[in-house]
N, C-alpha and C positions, 0 to 999 in steps of 0.2 A: 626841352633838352638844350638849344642853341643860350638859352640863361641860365643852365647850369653849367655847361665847359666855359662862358664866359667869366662866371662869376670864379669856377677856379684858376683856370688859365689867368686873370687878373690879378688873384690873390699868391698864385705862386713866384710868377713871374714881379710882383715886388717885393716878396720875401725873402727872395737870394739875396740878395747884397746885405738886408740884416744879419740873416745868420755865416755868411763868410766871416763877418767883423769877428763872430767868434772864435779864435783862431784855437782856443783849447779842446774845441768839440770834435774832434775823431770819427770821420762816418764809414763805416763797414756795411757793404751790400754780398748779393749772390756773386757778382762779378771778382771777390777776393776770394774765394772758396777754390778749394784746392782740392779736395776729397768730402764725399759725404757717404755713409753709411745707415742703412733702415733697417730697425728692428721690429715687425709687427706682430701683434700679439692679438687673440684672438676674441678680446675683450673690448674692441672698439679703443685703441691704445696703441700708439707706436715708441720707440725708443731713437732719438735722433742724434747720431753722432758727427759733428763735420770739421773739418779743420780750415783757416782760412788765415792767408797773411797779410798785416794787418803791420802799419807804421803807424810807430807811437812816440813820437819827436818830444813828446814833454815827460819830466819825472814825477808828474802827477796833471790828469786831465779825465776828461770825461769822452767816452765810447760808446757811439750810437749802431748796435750792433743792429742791423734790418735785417727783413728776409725771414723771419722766424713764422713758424707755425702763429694762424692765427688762434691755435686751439692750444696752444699751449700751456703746460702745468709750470705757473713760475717759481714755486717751490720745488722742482726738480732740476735747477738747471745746474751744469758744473760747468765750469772754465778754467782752465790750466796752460799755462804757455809750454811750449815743445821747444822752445829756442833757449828759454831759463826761468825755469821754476822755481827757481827758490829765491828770484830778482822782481817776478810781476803779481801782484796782488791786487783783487778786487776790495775796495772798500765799503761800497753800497753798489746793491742793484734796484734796480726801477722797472717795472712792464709798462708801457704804455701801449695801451689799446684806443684809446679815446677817438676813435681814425675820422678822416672829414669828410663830410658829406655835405650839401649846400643848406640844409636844414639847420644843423653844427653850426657851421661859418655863418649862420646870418643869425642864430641865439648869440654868439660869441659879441655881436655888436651891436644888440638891443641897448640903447640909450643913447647909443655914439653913431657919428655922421657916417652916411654911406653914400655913392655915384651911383645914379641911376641915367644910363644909355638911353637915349631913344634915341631912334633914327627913324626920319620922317619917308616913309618909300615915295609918297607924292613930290616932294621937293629935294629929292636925293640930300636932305642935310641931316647932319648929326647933331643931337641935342644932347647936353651933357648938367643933370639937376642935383642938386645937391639937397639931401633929405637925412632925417633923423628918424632913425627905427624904431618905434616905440615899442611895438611886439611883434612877433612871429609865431603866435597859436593860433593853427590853423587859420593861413593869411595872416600876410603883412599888415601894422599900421604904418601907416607913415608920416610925417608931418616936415610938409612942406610950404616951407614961407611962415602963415598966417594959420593955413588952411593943414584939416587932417583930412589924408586920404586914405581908403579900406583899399590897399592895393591900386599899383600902376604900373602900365607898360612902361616898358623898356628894361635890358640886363641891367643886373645887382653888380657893380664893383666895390671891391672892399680892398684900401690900402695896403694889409699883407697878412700873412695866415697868423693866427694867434700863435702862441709860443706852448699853451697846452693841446692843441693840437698838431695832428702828426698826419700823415698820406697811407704809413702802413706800420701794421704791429712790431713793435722796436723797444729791443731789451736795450739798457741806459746803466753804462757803471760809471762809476766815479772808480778812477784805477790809481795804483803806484809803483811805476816802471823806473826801476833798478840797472834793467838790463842793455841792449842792443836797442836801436829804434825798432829794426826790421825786426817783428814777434812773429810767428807760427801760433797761432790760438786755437786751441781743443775746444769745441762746447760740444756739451751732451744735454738734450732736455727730455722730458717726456713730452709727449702732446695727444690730446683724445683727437675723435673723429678723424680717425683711419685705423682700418679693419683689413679683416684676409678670411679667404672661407675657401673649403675647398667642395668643387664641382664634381663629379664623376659623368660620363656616359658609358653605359653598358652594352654592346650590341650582343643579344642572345643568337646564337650560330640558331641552324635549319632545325636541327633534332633538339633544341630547346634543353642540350647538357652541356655543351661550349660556348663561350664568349668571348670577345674582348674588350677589355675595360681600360678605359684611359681617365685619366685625370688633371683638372685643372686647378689651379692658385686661383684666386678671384680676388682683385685689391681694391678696394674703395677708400679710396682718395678724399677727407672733406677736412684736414686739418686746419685748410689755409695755407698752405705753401708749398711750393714744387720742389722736388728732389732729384737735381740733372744728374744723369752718369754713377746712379748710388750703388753700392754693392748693399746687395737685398738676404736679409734671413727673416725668417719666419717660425715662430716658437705656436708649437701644438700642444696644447694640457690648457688646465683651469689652474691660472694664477691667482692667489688669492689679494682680493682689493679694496681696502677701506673704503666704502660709503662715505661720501659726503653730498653734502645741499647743494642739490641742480645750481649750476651756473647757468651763463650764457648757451641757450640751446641753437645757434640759428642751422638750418640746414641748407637734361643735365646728364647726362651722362655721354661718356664717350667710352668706346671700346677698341683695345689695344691688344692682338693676337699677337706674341711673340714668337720668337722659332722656336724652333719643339727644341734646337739641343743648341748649346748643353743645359742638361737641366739641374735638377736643384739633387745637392745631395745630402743625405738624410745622417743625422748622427744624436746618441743620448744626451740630456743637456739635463744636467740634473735630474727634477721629478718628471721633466718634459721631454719632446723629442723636439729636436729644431732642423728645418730647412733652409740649406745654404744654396742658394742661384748662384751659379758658376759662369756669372757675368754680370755685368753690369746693365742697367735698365735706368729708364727714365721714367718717374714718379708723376704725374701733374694731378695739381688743382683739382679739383672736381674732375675727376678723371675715373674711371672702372678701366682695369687692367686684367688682363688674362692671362697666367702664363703656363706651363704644360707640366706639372708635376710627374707623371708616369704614363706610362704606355707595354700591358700587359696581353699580350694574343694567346689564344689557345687554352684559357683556363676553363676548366671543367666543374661544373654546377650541377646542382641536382635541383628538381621541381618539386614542390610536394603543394598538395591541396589540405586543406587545415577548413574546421570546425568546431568554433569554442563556444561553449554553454554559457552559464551565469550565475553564481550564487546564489540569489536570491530564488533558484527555482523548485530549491526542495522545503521548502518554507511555506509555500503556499498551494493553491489546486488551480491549476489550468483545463479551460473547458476545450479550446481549439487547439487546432493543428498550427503549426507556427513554422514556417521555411526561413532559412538560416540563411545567411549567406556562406560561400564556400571560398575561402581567402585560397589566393594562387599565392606561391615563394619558392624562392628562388634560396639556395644553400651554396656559401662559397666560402670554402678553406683558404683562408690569408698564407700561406704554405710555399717555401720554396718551390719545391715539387709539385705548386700549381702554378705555376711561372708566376707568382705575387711574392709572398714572404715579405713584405716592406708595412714598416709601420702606417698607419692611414688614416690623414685625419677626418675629424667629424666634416660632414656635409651631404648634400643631396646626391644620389644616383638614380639619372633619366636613362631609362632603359628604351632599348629599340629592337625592332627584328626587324628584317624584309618580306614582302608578303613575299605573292606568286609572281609578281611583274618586274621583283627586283628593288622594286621601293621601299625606302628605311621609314618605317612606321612606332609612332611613340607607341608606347604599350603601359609606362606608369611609371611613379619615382617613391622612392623614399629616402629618409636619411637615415646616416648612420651617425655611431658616437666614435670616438676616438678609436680604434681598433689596432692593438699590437699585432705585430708578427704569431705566426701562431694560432689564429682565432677565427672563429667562424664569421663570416659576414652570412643574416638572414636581411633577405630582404622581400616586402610588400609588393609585387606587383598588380594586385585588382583582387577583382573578384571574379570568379569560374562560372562562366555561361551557359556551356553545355554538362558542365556538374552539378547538381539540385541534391540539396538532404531539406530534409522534414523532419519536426521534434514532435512528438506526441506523447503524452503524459497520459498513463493507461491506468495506474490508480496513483490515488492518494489517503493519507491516514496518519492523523494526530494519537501516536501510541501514548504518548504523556506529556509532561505541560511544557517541556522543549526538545521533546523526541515526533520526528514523523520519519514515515517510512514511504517513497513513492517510486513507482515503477515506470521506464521509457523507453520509448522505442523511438529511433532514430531513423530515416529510411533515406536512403542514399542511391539515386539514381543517376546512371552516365550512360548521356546522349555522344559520347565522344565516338573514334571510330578504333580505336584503344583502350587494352584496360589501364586504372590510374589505381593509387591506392589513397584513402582519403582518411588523416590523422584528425580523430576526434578526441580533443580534450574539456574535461569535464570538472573546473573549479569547483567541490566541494566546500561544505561549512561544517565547523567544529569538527566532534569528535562523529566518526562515519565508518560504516561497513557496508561493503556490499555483501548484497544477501543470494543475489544471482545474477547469473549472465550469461551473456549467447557467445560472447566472443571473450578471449582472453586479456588481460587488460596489464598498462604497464602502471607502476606508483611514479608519476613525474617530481615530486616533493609531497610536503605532507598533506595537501590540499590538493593535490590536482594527480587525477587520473587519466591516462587514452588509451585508445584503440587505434591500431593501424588496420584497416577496411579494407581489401580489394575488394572492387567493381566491377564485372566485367564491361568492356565493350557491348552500348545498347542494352544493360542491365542493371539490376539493382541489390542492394545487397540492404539487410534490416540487421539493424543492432538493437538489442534488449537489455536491460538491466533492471534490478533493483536495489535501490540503496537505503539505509538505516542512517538518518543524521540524529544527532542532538548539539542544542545550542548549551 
């Protein structure tokens, strides 16, 4: 490590005064930045807007704009001056990513002379050799004097950084400035590798038909570049995105709880819904961020226990008993008048209760998809431990060459200390009749049938049917 800050620390330290001589070269960092603005989309893709002022003393010169996304889309970027538009014009742009690393800097001088440091620790003295690079694949050669050597102590100096490499990703125009020295510069670019997802936690109240649900932003930061003091929105829907050939994929975390207010407010955006933070925030680097989308108390749910069959089961003959599982769900009206009514984006909800001691205990998660105002949210929380059904297939019978007819009985027992009522639904194939039944049935679509079940408390209750499929 102490020969790699040396080998840069040398190279950069006499490259300044080359590149001063250039007096046409224009350099723009973070530190001109006036405003920046983030748009993240839920496609692994932000929109980067920022403004920054910037002196342009010549009527034509070249503009080394740093600080960019290292992930940046360099077909998307726009520039427009805010101080006179119709006076500053780009001529060419350039991305340079080529960034330096000691690997870089020491191919860059393969054939050409380099200083090799030693310092002797027994005789406190400094040794200073002059050698020729031959290669740098995996280990140096070197040839020194007469003699070649497979690698030698002491730090690598190199008289100055090459001129195709650069320290960090840096957009390069060739410009033609009309106007004032002093410009105001707009740029907007795209850039991947930064994303947004939203979080939920659910806490189910005592009687398992209230909760409250909050939710969170989740920002993952891997563009390549920080974004101090940005005003932040965030776009909800499936944008549609031309495919292209993987680039550069390279891919740590830090977490940032915000204060809960103010928080972000919600408005239609075209085919999308977008979230505006009614503040400003600070973006970093490889950073995970978290900030409080919503905060909902008192909404009212409903429980239901669910069991669903399987197509393929009237199609063939079953000798055994078969136990089901019994899905536990949770039903929640997206509804004014369940204190929610707000549109909702896709992401996971971690549900919680407290037990008997007061302690908040996970209970299970699922996700959801985009959810308008208006709509139900179902959601998975496990499967029912003290509710057991059993499927038993009591006959079967091939009536013709894609006609069978088979009869079942379902048996449904709760060890609970309540009664529940338990919805069985039953995907069917092709064209189908039922031919009898124990319990009354609803048509879900053209394929699927249920039953809604009471149980009693410590009881059991048996469903029967028979059905007529043909394929």
């Amino acid at each position: 490590m102490r020969h790699i800050l040396m080998t840069i620390a040398c190279a950069i330290s006499l490259s300044v005064p080359a590149l001063a001589q250039q007096d046409t070269v224009i350099h723009s960092s973070r530190g001109d930045q006036e405003a920046v603005a983030v748009t993240i989309y839920n496609h692994n893709l932000g929109l980067v807007k920022e403004t920054r002022s910037v002196s342009l003393p010549h009527k034509s010169g070249e503009l080394r704009y740093a600080d960019v996304a290292s992930h940046i889309i360099p077909a998307s970027v726009h520039v427009r001056s805010l101080t006179s538009a119709d006076k500053f014009d780009v001529l060419e742009q350039n991305y340079e990513y080529d960034l330096m690393n000691p690997d870089k800097l020491l191919d860059k001088y393969v054939g050409k002379e380099i200083t090799i440091v030693d310092f002797n620790e027994y005789n406190n003295q400094k040794q200073e050799i002059q050698a020729k690079l031959l290669s740098n694949n995996d280990g140096q050669i070197l040839k020194i004097g007469d003699k070649i050597y497979l690698g030698h102590p002491g730090y690598r100096a190199l008289p100055q950084i090459p001129e195709n490499l650069i320290a960090k990703p840096t957009l390069m125009w060739q410009y033609g400035n009309r106007g004032p020295a002093k410009q105001q510069l707009e740029v907007s670019y795209l850039t991947n590798r930064i994303s947004w997802q939203a979080d939920y936690v659910l806490v189910i109240g005592k009687d398992d038909r209230t909760g409250d649900l909050g939710g969170w932003v989740t920002i993952d930061n891997k563009s390549g570049a920080t974004y101090p003091n940005a005003t932040l929105k965030l776009v909800a829907g499936d944008i549609n995105i031309v495919e292209k050939s993987r680039g550069r994929e390279p891919y740590g975390t830090a977490m940032a709880l915000s204060d809960a207010a103010p928080r972000f407010r919600e408005q239609e955006f075209f085919e999308y819904h977008l979230y505006d933070l009614q503040r400003t925030t600070t973006i970093k680097d490889n950073q995970t961020k978290q900030i409080q989308l919503m905060d909902a108390g008192d909404i009212a749910m409903q429980k239901r226990y669910f069991v669903r069959g399987e197509h393929h089961y009237y199609l063939n003959r079953y000798g055994n008993d078969d136990k089901q599982p019994v899905h536990v769900k949770l039903e929640i009206e997206n509804r004014d008048k369940n204190n929610l009514g707000m549109p909702l984006p896709a992401g996971i909800v971690r549900m919680y209760k407290k037990d008997a001691d007061g302690s908040q205990q996970f209970v299970g998660e699922d996700r959801i998809e985009h959810t308008p105002k208006n709509e139900k949210i179902t959601l998975t929380a496990g499967e029912a431990f003290d509710v057991v059904a059993e499927r038993k297939q009591t006959d079967f019978e091939q009536i013709g060459t894609k006609a069978f007819e088979t009869a079942w009985e379902i048996e449904l027992r709760n060890h609970k200390k309540g009664d529940v009522t338990v919805s069985i639904e039953e995907p069917l194939r092709g064209d189908w009749k039922i031919v009898s039944k124990s319990h009354e049935y609803k048509k879900i679509d053209a394929h699927t049938i249920g039953f809604d079940v009471s149980v009693p408390k410590n009881g059991k209750t048996t469903v029967t049917y028979r059905v007529r499929v043909q394929r």
